[in-house]
Residue, then its C-alpha position, 0 to 999 in steps of 0.5 A: x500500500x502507498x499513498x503518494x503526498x507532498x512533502x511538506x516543510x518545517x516549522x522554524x521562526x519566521x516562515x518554513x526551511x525545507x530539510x535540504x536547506x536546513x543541512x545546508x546550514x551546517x556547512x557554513x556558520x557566520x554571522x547574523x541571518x546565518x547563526x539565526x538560520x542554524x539555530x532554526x536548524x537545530x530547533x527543528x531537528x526536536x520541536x517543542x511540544x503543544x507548540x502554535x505549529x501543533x495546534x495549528x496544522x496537526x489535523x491536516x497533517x493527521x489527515x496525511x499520515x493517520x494513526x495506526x491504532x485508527x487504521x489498524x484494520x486498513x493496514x492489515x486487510x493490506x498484508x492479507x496473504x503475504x508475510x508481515x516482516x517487523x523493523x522498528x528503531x530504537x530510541x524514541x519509538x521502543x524507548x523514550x528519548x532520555x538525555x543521558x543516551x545511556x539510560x534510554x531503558x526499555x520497560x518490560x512491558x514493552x520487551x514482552x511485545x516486543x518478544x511476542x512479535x518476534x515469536x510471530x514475525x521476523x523482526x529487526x531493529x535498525x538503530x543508530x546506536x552500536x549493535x551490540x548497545x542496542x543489544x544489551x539494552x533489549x536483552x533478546x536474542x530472537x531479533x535481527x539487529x542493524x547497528x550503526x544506522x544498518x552498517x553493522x547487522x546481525x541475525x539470531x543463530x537459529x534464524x527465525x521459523x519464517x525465514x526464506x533465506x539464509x539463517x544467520x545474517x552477518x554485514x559490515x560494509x564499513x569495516x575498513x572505516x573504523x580506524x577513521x572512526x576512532x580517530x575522529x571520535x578521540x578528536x571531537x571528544x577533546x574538541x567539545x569537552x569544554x561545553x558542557x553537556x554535551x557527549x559524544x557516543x561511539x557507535x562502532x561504525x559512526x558516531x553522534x555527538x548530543x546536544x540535548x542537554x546542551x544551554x540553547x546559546x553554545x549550540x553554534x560554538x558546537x556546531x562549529x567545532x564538530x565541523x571543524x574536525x569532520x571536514x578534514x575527513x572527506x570521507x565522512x559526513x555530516x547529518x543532523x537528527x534530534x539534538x543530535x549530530x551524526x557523523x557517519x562514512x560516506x558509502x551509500x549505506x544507511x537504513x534503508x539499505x539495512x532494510x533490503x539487505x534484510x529483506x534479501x536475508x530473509x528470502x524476501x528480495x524480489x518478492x510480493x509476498x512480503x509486508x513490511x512494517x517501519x516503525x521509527x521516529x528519527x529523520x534517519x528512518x526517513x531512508x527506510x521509508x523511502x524504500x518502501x515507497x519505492x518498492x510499493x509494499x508494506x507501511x512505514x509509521x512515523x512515532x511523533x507527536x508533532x507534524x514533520x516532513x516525513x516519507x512515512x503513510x502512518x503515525x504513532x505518537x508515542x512509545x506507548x502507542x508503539x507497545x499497543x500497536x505491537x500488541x494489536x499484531x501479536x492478537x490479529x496474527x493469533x486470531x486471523x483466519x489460516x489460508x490454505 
């Protein structure tokens, strides 16, 4: 199922700023209208809730993309007949988003769901965070992870009982870049420790640096000093996610290449019997998305409480959502009629 739209711009003081143009200003910081612009870069990549923005435009954005507890039934009678195939990201869509990265817990409720998706569907989270980070935090061995927004992937050692394909799923297209990671990792940490606050997290195949918590008036002293190091590194860029900067290797590899790399692991490559089902929160998510407007199958659900430019044909407002609409899975594939 897909449902072609408009994208639409973001919200930032004074009028709107596509995402092309709100990267932009991270290469250049000068003075005035530019440090303004970033800083109206750097608000956007996390809006404020209950804001003028939210009141004004969520109904017709919720029009565009409607909650997937709503639909429930839509987007299910769509995967009648084919195999539902589960990615969900991490942070902000199974866990709150935290500013310490390193407390983004998740509950036991919502390991149990996510355990009983696992015993129904294949599924797999696709995180920026280091794989075996991500890992450590959900403690379960039956799911696929992608680690390093997918350049680092693993599959569970028994494989799965729907699979096609292969059984254990094994990737790293980056592994030459991890010298330069360290590298850079070392540097940005001498580079930004003098503003508090801020952290930067080795993810293995890429690293983020956080400003969530951050004071409003250092957020261009940051930027400055994370472009400073990553342009003496041609080979790796530069993106922005929520309160957050990620620099990550330069090969076309992100988490929508996870996602078909997955999907041919598990036997799925060319194939209509697949649904799969995106479940993610963050502008990196955004790359999966487009996969799947692409290939014309499955959904992609945004978890967001405000209205974004996003790829994505469903929304969720919350982790909380996120665990229900699991749930709602797990009960529909246990009820759903047997075909023969």
């Amino acid at each position: 199922m897909v449902i072609s739209e408009a994208k639409p711009a973001i919200p930032v003081a004074g009028g709107y700023l596509t995402r092309k143009k709100l990267l932009k200003n991270l290469e250049t910081i000068g003075n005035g209208a530019m440090i303004n612009a970033l800083l109206d870069s750097m608000r956007a990549s996390s809006p404020t809730r209950g804001g003028p923005y939210d009141a004004q435009d969520h109904n017709s954005w919720i029009v565009r993309h409607p909650s997937a507890l709503t639909e429930f039934e839509e987007i299910t009678s769509a995967s009648k007949g084919k195999q539902i195939v589960v990615f969900l990201d991490y942070d902000g869509t199974l866990s709150p988003i935290v500013n310490d990265p390193d407390r983004a817990f998740i509950t036991n409720e919502m390991r149990e769901a996510v355990k009983n998706v696992a015993e129904n569907f294949p599924t797999a989270i696709v995180s920026g965070r280091c794989r075996t980070k991500v890992y450590n935090f959900v403690r379960l061995s039956e799911l696929y992870y992608a680690g390093s927004h997918g350049m680092d992937i693993k599959g569970p050692s028994k494989g799965h009982r729907q699979t096609k394909g292969n059984q254990t799923v094994m990737c790293q297209p980056a592994r030459e870049f991890l010298p330069m990671i360290d590298e850079v990792y070392k540097s940005l940490v001498e580079k930004v420790r003098y503003i508090p606050g801020s952290n930067v997290e080795h993810n293995k195949f890429c690293l983020s640096v956080h400003y969530r918590c951050v004071e409003e008036k250092r957020w261009c002293e940051l930027a400055d000093q994370v472009k400073r190091v990553v342009k003496n590194y041609p080979m790796l860029r530069l993106s922005q996610g929520r309160k957050v900067f990620e620099i990550r290797p330069t090969i076309k590899w992100d988490k929508g290449n996870a996602l078909e790399f997955l999907l041919e692991s598990l036997g799925y490559a060319e194939s209509d019997d697949v649904f799969p089902v995106y479940i993610g929160d963050d502008r990196t998510d955004e790359d999966a998305f487009k996969v799947l407007r692409v290939r014309e199958q499955g959904v992609g659900i945004l978890v967001s409480k405000a209205p974004k430019e996003t790829n994505a044909t469903y929304s969720l407002q919350e982790p909380s959502e996120v665990m229900h609409f699991l749930k709602r899975l797990v009960e529909w594939n246990k009820t759903k009629p047997l075909i023969n």
